[in-house]
C-alpha positions in Angstrom: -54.4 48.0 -24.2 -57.6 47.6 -26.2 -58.6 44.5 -28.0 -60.9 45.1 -31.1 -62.3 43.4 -33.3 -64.6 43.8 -36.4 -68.4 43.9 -34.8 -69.4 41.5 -37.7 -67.4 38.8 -36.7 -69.0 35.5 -35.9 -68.7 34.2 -32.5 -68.3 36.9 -30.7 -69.8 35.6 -27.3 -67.1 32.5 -27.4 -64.4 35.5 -27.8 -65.7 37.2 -25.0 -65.5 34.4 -22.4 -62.2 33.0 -23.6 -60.9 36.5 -23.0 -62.5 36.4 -19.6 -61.3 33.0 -19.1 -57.8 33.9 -19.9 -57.8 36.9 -17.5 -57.7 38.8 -20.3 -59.7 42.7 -21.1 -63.2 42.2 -23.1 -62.9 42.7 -26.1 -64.4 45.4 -28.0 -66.4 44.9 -31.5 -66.4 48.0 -34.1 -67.0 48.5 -37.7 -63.6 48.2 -39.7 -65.2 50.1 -42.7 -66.0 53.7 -43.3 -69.4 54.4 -43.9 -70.4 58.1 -44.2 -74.4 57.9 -42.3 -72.4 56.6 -39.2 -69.0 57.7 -39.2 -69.7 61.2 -37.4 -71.6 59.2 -34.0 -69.5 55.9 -34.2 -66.1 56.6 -35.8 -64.6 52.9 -37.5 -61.5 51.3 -36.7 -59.3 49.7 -38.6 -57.6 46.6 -37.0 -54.5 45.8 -37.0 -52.4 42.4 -36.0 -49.1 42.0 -34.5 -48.5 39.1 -37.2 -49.5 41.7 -40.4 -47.3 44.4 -38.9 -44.0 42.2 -38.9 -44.9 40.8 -42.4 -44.7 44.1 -43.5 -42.1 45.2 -42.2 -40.0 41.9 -42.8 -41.3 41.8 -46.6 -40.1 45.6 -46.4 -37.1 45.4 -44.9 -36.2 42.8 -47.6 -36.8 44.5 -50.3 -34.7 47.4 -48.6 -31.8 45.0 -47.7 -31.8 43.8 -51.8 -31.8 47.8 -52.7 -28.3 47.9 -51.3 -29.5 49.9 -47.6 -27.7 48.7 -44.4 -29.3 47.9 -40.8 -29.5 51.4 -39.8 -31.0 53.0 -42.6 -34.1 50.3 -42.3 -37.0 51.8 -41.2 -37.5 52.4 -37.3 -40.5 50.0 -37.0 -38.5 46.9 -38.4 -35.7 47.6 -36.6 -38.5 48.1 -33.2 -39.3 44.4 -34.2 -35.5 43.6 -32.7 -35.9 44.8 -29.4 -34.2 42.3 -26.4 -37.1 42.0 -24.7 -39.2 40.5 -27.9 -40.1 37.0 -28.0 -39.9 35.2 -31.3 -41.2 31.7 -31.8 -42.4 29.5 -34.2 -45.4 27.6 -33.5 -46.1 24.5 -35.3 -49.2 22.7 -36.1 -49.2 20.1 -33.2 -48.1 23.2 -30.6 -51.7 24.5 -32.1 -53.6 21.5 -32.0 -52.6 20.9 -28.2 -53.3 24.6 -27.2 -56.8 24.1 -28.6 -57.5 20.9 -27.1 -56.5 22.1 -23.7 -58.4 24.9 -24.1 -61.3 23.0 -25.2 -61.8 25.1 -28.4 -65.0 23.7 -30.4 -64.2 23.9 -33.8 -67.7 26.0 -35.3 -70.4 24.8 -37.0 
């Protein structure tokens, strides 16, 4: 798996060594936006989160369910999101404030 991330984000370096930190691949930063004078040397990428995917699909599948179609006839990447191995949880604020303290996260200037 490939983490990337817009290449004009700001604080890239922290990024870097949390990902380090955590054991986790560095990161890669490309441009999210098409720009004709660089596309054909450095092709952009358009990012995509976990989180966006399954509000889509949710939002979606809502919609779908209120048009009268049943479970099976949802589309296959909703009904992907339902896999047993998947791990749904809520995290609430003070979950995220003590995972940032922990990990010593400065807030930025």
């Amino acid at each position: 798996m490939t983490f990337i991330f817009d290449h004009g984000d700001e604080g890239a370096g922290f990024l870097v060594e949390e990902m380090k930190g955590s054991g986790l691949p560095t990161p890669l930063f490309k441009r999210s936006r098409p720009n004709p004078e660089l596309d054909k040397n450095d092709a952009y990428h358009v990012q995509l989160q976990a989180c966006d995917l399954a509000a889509w699909e949710l939002r979606r599948g809502e919609s779908d369910w209120e048009d009268g179609k049943i479970a099976i006839e949802l589309r296959k990447s909703l009904l992907a999101l339902n896999h047993k191995n998947k791990i749904w949880k809520q995290t609430l604020e003070p979950d995220l404030l003590g995972l940032i303290q922990v990990a010593n996260i400065k807030k930025r200037p």
